[in-house]
Backbone and ligand atoms as CSV (ligand in chain L), in Angstrom:
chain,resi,resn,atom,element,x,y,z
A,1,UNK,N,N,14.101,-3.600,1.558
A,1,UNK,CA,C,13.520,-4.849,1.042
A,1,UNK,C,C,12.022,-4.923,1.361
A,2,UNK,N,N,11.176,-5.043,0.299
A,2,UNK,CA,C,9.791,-5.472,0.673
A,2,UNK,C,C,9.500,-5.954,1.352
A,3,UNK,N,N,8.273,-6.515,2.234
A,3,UNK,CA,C,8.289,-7.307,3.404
A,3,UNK,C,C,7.557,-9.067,2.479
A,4,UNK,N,N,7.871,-10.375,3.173
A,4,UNK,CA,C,7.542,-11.260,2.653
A,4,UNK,C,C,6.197,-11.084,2.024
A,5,UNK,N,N,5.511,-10.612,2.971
A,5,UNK,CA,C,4.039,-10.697,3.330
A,5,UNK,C,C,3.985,-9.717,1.878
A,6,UNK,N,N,4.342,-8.671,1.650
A,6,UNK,CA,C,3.668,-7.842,0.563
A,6,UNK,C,C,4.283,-8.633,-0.864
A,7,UNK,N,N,5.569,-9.582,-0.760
A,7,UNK,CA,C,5.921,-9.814,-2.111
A,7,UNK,C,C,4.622,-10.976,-2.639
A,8,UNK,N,N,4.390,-11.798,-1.788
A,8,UNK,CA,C,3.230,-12.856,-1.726
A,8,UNK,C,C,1.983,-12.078,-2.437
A,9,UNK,N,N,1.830,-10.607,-2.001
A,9,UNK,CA,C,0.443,-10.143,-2.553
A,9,UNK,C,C,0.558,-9.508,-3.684
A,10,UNK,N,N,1.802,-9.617,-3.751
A,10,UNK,CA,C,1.687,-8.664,-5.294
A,10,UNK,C,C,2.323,-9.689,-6.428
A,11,UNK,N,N,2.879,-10.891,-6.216
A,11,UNK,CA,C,3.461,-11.668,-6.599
A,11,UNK,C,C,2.228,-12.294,-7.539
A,12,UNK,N,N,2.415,-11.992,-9.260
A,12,UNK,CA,C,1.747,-12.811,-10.119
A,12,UNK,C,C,0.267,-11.904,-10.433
A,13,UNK,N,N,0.265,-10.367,-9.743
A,13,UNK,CA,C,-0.327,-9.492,-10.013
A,13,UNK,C,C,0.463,-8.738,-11.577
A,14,UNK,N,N,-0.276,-8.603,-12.810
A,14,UNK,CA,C,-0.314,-7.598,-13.716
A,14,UNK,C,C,0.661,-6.198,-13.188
A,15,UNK,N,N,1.728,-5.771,-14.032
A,15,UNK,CA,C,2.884,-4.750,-13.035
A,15,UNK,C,C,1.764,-3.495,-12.598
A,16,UNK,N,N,0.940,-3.040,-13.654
A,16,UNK,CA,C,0.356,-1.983,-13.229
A,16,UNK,C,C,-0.547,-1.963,-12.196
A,17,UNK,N,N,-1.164,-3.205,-11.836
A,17,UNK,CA,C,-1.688,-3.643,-10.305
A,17,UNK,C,C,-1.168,-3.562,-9.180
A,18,UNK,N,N,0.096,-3.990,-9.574
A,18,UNK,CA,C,0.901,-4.262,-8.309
A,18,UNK,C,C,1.249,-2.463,-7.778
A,19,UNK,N,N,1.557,-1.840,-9.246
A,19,UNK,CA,C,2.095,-0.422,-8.739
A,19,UNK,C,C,1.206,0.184,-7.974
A,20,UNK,N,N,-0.432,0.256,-8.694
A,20,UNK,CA,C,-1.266,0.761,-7.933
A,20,UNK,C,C,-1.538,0.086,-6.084
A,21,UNK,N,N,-1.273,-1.271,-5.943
A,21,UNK,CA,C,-1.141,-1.523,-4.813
A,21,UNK,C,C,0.322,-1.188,-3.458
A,22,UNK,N,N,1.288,-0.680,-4.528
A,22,UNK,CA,C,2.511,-0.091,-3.223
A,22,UNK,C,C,1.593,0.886,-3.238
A,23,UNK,N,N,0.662,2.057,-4.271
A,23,UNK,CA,C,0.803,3.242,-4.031
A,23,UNK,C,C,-0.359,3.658,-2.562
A,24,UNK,N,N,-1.055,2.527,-2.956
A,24,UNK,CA,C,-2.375,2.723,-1.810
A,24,UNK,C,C,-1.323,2.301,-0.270
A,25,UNK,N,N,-0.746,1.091,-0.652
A,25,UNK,CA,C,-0.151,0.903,1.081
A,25,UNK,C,C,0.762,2.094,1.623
A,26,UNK,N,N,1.157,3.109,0.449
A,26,UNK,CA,C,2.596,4.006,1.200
A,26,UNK,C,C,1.823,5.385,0.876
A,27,UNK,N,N,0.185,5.273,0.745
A,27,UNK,CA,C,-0.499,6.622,0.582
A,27,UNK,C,C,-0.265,7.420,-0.508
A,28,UNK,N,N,0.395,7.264,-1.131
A,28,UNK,CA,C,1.054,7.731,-2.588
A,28,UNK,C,C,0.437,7.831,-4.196
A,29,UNK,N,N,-0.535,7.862,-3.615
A,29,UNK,CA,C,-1.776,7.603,-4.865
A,29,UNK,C,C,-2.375,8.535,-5.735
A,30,UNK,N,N,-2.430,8.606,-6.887
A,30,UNK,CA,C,-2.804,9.856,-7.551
A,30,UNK,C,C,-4.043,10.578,-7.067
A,31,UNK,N,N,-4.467,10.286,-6.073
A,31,UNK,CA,C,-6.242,11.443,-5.699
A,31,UNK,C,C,-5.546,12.709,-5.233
A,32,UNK,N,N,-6.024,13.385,-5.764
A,32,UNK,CA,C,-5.976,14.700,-5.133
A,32,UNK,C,C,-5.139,15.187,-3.925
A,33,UNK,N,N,-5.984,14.463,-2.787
A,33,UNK,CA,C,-5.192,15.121,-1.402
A,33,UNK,C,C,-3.660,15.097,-1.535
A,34,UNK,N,N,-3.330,13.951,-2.087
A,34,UNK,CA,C,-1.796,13.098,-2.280
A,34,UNK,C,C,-1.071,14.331,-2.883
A,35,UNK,N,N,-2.185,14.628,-4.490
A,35,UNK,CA,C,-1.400,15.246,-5.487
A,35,UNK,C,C,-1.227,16.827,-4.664
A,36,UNK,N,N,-1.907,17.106,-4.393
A,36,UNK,CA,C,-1.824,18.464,-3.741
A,36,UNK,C,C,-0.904,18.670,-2.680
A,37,UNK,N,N,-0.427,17.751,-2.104
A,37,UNK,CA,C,0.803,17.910,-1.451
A,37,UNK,C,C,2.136,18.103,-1.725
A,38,UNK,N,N,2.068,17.215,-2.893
A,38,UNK,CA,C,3.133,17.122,-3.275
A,38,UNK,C,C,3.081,18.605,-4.762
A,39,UNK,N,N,2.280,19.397,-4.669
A,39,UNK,CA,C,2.204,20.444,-6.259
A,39,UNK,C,C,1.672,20.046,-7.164
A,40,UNK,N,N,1.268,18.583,-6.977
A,40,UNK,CA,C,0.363,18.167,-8.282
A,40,UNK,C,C,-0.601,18.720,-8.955
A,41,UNK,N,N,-1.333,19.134,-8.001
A,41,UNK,CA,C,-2.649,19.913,-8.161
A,41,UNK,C,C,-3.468,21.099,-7.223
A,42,UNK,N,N,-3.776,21.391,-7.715
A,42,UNK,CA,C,-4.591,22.571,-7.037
A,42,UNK,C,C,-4.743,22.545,-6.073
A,43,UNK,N,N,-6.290,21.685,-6.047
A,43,UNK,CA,C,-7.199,21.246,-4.663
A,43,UNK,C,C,-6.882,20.245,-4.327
A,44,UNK,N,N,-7.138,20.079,-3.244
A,44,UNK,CA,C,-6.784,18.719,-2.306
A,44,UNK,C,C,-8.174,17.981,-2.233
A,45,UNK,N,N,-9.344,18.747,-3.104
A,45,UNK,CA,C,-10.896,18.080,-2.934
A,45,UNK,C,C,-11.144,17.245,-3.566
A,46,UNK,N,N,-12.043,16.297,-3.989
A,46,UNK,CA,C,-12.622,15.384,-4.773
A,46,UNK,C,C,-13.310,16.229,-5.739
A,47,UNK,N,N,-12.681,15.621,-7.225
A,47,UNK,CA,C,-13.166,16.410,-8.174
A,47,UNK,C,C,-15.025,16.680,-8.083
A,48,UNK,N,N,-15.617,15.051,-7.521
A,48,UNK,CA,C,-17.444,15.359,-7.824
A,48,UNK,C,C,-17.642,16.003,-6.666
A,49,UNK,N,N,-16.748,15.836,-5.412
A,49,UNK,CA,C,-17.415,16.560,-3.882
A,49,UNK,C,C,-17.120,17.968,-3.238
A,50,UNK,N,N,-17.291,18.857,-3.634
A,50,UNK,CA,C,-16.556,20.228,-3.249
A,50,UNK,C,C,-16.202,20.713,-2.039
A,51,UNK,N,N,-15.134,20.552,-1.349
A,51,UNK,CA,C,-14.668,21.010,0.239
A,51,UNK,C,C,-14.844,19.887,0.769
A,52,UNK,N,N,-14.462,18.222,0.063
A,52,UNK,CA,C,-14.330,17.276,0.774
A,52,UNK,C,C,-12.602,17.043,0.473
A,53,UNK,N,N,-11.957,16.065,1.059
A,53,UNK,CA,C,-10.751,16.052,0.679
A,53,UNK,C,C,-10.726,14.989,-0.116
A,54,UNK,N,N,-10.020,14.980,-1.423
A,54,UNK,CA,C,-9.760,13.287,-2.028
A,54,UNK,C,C,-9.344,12.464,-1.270
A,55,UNK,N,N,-9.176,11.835,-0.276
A,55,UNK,CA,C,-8.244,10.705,0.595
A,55,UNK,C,C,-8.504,9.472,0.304
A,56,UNK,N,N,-7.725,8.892,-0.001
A,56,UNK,CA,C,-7.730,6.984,-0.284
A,56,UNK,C,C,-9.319,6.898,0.549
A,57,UNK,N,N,-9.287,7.029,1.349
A,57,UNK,CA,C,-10.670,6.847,2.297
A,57,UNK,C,C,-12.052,7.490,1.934
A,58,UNK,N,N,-11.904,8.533,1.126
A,58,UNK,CA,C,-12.606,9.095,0.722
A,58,UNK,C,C,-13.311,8.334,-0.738
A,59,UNK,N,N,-12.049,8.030,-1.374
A,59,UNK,CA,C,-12.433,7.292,-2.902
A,59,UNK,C,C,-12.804,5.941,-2.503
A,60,UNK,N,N,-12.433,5.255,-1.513
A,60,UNK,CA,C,-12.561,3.738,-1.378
A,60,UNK,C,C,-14.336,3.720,-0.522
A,61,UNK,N,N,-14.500,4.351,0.204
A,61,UNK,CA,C,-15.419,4.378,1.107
A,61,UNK,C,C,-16.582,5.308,1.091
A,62,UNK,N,N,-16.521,6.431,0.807
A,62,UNK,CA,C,-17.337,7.601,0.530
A,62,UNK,C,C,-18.092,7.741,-0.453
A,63,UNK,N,N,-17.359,8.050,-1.621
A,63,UNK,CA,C,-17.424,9.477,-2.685
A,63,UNK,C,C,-18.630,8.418,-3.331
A,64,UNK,N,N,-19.765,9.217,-3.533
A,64,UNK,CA,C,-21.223,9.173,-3.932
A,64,UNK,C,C,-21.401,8.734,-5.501
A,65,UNK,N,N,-20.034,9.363,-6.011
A,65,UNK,CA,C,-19.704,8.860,-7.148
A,65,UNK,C,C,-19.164,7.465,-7.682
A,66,UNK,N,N,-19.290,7.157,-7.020
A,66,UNK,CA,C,-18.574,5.350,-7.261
A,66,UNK,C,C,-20.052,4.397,-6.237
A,67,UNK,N,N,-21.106,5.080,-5.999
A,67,UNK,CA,C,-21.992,4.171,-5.244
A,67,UNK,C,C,-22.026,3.093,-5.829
A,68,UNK,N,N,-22.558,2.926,-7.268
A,68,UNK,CA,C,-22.356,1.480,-7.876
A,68,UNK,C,C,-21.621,0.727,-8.055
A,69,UNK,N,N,-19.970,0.953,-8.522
A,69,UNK,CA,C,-19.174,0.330,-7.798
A,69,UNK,C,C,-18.863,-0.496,-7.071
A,70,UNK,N,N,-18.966,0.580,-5.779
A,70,UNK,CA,C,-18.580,0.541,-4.544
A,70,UNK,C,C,-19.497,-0.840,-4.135
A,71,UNK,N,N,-21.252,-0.872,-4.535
A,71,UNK,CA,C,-21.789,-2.222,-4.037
A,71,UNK,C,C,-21.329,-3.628,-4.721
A,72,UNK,N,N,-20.914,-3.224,-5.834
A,72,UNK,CA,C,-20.363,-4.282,-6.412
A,72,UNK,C,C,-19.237,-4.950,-5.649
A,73,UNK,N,N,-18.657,-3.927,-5.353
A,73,UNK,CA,C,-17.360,-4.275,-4.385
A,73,UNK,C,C,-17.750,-4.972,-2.805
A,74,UNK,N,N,-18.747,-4.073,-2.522
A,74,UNK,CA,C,-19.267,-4.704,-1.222
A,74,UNK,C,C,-19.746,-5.519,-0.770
A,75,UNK,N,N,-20.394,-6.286,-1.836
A,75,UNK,CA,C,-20.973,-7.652,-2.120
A,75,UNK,C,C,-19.801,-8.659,-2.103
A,76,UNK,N,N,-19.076,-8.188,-2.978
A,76,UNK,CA,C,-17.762,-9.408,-3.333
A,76,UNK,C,C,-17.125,-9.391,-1.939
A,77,UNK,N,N,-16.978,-8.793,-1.312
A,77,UNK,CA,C,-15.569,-8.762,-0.065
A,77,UNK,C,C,-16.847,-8.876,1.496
A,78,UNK,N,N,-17.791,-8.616,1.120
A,78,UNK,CA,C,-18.802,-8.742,2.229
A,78,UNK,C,C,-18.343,-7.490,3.664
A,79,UNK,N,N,-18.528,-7.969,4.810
A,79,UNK,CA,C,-17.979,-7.150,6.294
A,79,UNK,C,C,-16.417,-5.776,5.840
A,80,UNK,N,N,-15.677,-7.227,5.514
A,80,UNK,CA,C,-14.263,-6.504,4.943
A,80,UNK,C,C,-14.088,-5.847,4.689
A,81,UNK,N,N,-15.223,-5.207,3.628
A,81,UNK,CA,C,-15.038,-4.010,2.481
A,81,UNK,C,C,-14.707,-2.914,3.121
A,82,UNK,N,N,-14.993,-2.584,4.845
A,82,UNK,CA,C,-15.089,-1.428,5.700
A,82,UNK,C,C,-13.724,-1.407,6.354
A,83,UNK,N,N,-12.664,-2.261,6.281
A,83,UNK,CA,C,-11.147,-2.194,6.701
A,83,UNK,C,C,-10.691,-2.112,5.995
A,84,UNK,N,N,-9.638,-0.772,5.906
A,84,UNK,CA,C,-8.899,-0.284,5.021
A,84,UNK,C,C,-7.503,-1.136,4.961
A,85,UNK,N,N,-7.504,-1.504,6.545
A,85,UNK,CA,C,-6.321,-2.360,7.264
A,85,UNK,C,C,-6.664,-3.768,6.623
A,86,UNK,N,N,-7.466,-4.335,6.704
A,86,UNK,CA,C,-7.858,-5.621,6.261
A,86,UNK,C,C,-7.621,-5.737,4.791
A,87,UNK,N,N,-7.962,-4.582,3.942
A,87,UNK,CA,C,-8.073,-4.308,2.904
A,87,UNK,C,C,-7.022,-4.522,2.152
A,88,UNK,N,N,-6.120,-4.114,2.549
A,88,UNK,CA,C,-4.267,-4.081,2.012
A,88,UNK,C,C,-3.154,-5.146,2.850
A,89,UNK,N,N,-4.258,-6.307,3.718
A,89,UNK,CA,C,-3.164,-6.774,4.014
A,89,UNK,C,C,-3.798,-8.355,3.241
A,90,UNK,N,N,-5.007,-8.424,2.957
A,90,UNK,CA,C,-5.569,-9.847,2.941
A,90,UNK,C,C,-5.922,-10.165,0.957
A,91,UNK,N,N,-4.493,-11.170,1.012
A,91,UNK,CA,C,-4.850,-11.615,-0.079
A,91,UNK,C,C,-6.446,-11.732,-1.280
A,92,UNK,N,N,-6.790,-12.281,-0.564
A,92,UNK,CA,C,-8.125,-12.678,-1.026
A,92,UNK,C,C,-9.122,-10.941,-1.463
A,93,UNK,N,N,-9.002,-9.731,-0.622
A,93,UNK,CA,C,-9.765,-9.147,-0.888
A,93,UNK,C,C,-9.054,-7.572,-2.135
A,94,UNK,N,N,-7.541,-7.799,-2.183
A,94,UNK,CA,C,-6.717,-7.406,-2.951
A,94,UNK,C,C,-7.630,-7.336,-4.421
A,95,UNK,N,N,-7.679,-8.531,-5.076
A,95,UNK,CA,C,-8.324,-8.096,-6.331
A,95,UNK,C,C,-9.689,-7.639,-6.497
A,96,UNK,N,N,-10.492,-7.858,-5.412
A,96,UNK,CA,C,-11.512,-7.008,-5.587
A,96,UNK,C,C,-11.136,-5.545,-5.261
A,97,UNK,N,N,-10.285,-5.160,-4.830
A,97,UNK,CA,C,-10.069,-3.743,-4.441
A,97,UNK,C,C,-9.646,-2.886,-5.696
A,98,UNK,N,N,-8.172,-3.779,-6.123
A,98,UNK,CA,C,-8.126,-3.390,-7.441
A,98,UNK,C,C,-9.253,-3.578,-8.774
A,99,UNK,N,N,-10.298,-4.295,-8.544
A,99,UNK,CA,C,-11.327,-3.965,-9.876
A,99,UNK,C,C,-12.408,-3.110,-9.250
A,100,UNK,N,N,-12.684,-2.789,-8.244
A,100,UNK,CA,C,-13.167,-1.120,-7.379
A,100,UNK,C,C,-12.294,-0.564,-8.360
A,101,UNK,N,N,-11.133,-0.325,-7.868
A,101,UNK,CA,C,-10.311,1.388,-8.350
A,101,UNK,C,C,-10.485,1.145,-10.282
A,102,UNK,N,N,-10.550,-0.172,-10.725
A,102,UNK,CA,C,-10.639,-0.086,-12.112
A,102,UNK,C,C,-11.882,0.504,-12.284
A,103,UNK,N,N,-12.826,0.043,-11.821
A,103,UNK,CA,C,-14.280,0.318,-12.404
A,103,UNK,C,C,-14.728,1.747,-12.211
A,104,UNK,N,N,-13.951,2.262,-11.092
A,104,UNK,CA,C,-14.520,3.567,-11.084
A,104,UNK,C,C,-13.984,4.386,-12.191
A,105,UNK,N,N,-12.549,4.309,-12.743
A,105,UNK,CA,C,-11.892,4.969,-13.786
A,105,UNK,C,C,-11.189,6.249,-13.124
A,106,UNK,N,N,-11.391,6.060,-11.782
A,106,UNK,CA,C,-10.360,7.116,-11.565
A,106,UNK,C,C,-9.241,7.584,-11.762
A,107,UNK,N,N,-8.351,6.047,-11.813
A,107,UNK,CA,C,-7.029,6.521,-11.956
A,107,UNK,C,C,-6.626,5.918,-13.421
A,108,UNK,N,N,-7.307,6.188,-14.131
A,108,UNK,CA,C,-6.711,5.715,-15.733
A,108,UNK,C,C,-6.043,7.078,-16.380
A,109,UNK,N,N,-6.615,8.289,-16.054
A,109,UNK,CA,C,-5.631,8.739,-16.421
A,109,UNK,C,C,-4.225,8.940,-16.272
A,110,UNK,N,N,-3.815,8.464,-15.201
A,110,UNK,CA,C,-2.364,7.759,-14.624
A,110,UNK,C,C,-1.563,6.288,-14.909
A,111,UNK,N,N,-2.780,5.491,-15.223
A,111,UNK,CA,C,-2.400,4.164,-15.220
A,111,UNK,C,C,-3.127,3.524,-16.399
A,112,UNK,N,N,-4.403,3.700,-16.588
A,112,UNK,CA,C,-4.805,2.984,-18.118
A,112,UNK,C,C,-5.630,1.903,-17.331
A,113,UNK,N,N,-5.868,1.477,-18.093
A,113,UNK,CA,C,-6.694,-0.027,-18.009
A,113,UNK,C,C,-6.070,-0.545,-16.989
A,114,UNK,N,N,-6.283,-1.387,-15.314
A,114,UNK,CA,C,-5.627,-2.286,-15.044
A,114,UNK,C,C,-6.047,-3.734,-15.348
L,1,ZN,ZN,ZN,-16.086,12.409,-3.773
């Protein structure tokens, strides 16, 4: 059974939002490192960063490729934006996270438009 706390955050989220949000809390996410574990893919690297690893942490926080983005995002959620923990548990900063992962277009080829 889901926990209260996660049905509340995903509750009245768009389905393909919500999916992308179990996949980030249970690490399960289409980037690379994920896919490469499981045979998905090749490399376990970030397609723009060569001999870095894709990791949720990597796409949310790092990758040079989403800088614009990423300030967009950093502006909206302010301090926050730097807890990954904060990130996935606090209502309020949930949909900015999910229009981060939209705007960058990373995962549309998995999911499409969210
Ligand atoms: Zn990168």
């Amino acid at each position: 059974m889901p926990s209260a706390n996660y049905l509340k955050l995903t509750n009245g989220l768009p389905k393909r939002q919500s999916s992308i949000y179990i996949q980030l809390r249970t690490r399960h996410i289409p980037l690379n490192y994920h896919l490469h574990r499981i045979n998905k893919s090749e490399s376990p690297h970030c397609p723009t960063c060569p001999g870095t690893n894709e990791t949720i942490h990597h796409f949310i926080f790092e990758c040079p490729q989403y800088q614009r983005e990423r300030h967009i995002y950093a502006n909206a959620t302010r301090r926050n934006a730097l807890s990954i923990t904060h990130l996935l548990s606090s209502e309020k900063a949930t949909p900015h996270l999910l229009r981060y992962i939209n705007s960058t277009g990373r995962l549309k080829p998995t999911f499409g438009e969210i």
